[in-house]
One Martini backbone bead per residue (centre of mass of N, CA, C, O) as a GRO file, in nm:
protein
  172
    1UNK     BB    1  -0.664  -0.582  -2.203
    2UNK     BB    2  -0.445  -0.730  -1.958
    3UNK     BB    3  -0.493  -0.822  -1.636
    4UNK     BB    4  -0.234  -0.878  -1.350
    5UNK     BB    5  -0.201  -1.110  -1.069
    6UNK     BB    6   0.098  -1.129  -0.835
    7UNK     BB    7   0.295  -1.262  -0.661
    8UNK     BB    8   0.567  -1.225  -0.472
    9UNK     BB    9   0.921  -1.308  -0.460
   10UNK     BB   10   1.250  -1.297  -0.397
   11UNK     BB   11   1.303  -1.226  -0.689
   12UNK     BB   12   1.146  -0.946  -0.646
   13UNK     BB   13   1.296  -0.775  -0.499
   14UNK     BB   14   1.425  -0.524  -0.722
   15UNK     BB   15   1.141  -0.461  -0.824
   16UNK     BB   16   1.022  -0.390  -0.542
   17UNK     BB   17   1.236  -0.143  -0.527
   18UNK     BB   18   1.150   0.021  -0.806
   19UNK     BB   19   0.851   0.079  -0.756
   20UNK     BB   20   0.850   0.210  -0.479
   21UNK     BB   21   1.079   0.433  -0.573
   22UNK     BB   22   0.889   0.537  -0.749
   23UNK     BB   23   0.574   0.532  -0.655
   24UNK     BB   24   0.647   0.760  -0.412
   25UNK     BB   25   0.801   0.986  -0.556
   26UNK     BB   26   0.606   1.089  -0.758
   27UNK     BB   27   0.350   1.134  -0.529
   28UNK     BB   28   0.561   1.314  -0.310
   29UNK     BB   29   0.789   1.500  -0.420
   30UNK     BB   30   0.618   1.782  -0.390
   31UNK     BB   31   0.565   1.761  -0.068
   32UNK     BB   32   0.844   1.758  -0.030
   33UNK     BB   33   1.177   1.739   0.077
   34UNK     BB   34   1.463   1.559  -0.049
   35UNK     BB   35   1.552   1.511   0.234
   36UNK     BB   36   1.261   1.361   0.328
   37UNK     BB   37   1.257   1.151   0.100
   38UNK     BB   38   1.536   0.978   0.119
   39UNK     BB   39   1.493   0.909   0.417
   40UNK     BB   40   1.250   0.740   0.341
   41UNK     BB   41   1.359   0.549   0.119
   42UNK     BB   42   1.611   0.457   0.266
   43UNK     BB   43   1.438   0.292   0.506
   44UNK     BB   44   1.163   0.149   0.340
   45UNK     BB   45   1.353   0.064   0.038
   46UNK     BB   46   1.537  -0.141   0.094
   47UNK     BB   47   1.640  -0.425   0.098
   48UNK     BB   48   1.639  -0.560   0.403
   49UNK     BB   49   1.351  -0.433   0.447
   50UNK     BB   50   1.212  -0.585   0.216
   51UNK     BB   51   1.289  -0.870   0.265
   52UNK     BB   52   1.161  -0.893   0.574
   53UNK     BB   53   0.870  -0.834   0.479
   54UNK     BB   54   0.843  -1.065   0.279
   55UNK     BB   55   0.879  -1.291   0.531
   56UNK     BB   56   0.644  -1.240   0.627
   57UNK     BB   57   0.367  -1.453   0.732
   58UNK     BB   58   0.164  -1.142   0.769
   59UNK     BB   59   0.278  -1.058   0.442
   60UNK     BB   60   0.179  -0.920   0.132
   61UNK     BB   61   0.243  -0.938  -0.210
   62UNK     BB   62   0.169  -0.747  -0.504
   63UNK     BB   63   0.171  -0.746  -0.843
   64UNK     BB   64   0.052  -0.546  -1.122
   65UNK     BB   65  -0.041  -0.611  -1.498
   66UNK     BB   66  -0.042  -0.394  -1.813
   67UNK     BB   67   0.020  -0.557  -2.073
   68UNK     BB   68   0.300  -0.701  -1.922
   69UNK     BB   69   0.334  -0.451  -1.682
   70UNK     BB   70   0.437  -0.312  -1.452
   71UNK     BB   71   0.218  -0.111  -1.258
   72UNK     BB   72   0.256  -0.231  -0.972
   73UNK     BB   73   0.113  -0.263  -0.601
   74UNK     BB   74   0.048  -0.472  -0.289
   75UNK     BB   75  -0.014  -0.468   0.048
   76UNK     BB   76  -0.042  -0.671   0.335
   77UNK     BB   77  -0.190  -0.733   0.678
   78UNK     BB   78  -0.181  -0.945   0.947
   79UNK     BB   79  -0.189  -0.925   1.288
   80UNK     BB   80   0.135  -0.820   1.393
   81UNK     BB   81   0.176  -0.654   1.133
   82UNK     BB   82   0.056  -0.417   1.155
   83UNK     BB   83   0.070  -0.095   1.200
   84UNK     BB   84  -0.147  -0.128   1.383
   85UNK     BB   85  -0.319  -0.185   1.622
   86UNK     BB   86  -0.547  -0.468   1.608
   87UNK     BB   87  -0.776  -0.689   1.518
   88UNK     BB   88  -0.812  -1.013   1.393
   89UNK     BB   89  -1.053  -0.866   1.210
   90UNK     BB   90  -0.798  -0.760   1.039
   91UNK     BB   91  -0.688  -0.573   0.753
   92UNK     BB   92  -0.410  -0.453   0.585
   93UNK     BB   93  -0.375  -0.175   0.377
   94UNK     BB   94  -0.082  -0.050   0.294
   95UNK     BB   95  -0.020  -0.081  -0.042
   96UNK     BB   96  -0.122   0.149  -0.314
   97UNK     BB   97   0.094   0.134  -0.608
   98UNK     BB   98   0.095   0.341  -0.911
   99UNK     BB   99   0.181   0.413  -1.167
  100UNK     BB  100   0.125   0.692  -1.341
  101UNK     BB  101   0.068   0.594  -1.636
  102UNK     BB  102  -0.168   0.372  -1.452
  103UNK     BB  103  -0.343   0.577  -1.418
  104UNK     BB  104  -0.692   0.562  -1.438
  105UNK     BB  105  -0.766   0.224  -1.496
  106UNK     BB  106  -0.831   0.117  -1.220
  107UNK     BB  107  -0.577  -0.074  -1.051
  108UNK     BB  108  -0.700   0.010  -0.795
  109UNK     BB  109  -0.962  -0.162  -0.807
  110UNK     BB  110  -0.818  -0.468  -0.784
  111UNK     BB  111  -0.627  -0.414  -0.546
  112UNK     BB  112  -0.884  -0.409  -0.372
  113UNK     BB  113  -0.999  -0.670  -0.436
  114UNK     BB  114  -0.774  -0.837  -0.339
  115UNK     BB  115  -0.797  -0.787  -0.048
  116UNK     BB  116  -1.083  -0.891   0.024
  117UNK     BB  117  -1.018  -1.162  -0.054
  118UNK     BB  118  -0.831  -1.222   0.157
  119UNK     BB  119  -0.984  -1.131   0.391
  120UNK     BB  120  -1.177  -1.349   0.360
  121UNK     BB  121  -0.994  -1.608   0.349
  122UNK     BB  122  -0.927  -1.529   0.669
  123UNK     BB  123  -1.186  -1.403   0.836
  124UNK     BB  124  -1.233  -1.098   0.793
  125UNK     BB  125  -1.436  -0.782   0.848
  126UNK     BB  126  -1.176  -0.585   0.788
  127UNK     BB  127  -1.050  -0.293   0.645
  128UNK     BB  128  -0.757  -0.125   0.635
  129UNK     BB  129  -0.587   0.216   0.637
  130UNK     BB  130  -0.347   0.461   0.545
  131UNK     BB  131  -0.384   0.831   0.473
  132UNK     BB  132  -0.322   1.100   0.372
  133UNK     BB  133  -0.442   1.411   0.400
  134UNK     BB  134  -0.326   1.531   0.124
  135UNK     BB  135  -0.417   1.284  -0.053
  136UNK     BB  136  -0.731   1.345  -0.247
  137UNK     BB  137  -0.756   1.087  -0.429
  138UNK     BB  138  -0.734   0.880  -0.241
  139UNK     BB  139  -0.961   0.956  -0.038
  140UNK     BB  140  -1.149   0.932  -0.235
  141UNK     BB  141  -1.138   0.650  -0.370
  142UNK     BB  142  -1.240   0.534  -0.101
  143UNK     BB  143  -1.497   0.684  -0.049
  144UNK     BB  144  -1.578   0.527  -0.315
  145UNK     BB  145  -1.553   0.203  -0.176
  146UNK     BB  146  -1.622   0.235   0.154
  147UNK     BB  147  -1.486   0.425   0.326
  148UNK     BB  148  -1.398   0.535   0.703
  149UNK     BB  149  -1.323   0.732   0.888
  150UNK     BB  150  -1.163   0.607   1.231
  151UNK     BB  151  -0.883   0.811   1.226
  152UNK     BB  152  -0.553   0.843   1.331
  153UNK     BB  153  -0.180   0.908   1.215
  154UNK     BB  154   0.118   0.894   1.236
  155UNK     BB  155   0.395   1.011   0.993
  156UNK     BB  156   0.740   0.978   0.893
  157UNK     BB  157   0.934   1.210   0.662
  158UNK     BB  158   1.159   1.204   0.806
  159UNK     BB  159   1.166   1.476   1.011
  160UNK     BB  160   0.831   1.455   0.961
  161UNK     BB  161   0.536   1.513   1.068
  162UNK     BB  162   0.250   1.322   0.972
  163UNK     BB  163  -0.093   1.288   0.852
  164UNK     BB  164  -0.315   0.983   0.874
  165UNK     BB  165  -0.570   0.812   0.767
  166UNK     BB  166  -0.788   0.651   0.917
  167UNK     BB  167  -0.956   0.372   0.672
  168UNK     BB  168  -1.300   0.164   0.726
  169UNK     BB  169  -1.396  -0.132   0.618
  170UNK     BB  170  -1.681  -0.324   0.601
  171UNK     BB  171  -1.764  -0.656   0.545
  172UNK     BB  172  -1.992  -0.899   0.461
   0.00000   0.00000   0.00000
């Protein structure tokens, strides 16, 4: 078994296009109408969208490969790129998306390990994200690598409004 992780680059454009509506749609589509999906998928995972985000200097994309196979991917973000006003010693993992097939892996615990790495190297004292009120699997996964509930935001599905928990990891 080999795994990989590397940075996203613009030529990564359409391949981070493929898999973000592949793991977001599989991971929700159950759980939502066909209109307020396709409404989300076509707003936040556009071309010139995801081009926008990539080009952000406080916003980084991973790949993670296993067996030379793209398996998903990371977004961080840092500064006044986060998704929520934070302070300056935080960073957001707004993103960990694993494709279906490669879950129950690991992969997403190594792209949790690449984000404290990057928190570390910027000199971050905590990693936070937003996760589905809904979505049980990820938020055991999360406490149990060490995250504590600490709010909660909106976030709109089309034209649904839905809550998800903001979860805070404190790094040593």
């Amino acid at each position: 078994m080999t795994i990989k992780i590397k940075k996203c680059i613009f030529e990564d454009l359409r391949k981070l296009q493929e898999i973000s509506y592949e793991t977001f749609n599989d991971t929700f589509k159950d759980q939502n109408s066909p209109e307020n999906m396709n409404a989300y998928l076509e707003r936040a995972f556009n071309l010139k969208q995801l081009e926008k985000e990539l080009s952000k200097i406080s916003s980084e994309f991973f790949f993670i490969y296993f067996n030379e196979e793209l398996a998903g991917y990371l977004k961080v973000n840092i500064n006044d790129d986060q998704s929520e006003e934070m302070d300056d010693e935080s960073l957001e993992i707004e993103r960990i998306y694993i494709k279906n097939k490669f879950q129950k892996q690991g992969l997403g615990k190594y792209l949790l390990n690449k984000s404290m790495e990057i928190a570390m190297e910027r000199n971050k004292k905590k990693i936070w994200l937003g996760v589905w009120e809904k979505n049980d699997n990820a938020i055991a996964f999360y406490k149990k690598t060490g995250f504590v509930q600490t709010g909660f935001h909106s976030f709109y599905m089309g034209d649904e409004e839905q809550m998800d928990l903001i979860m805070t990891k404190t790094l040593i």
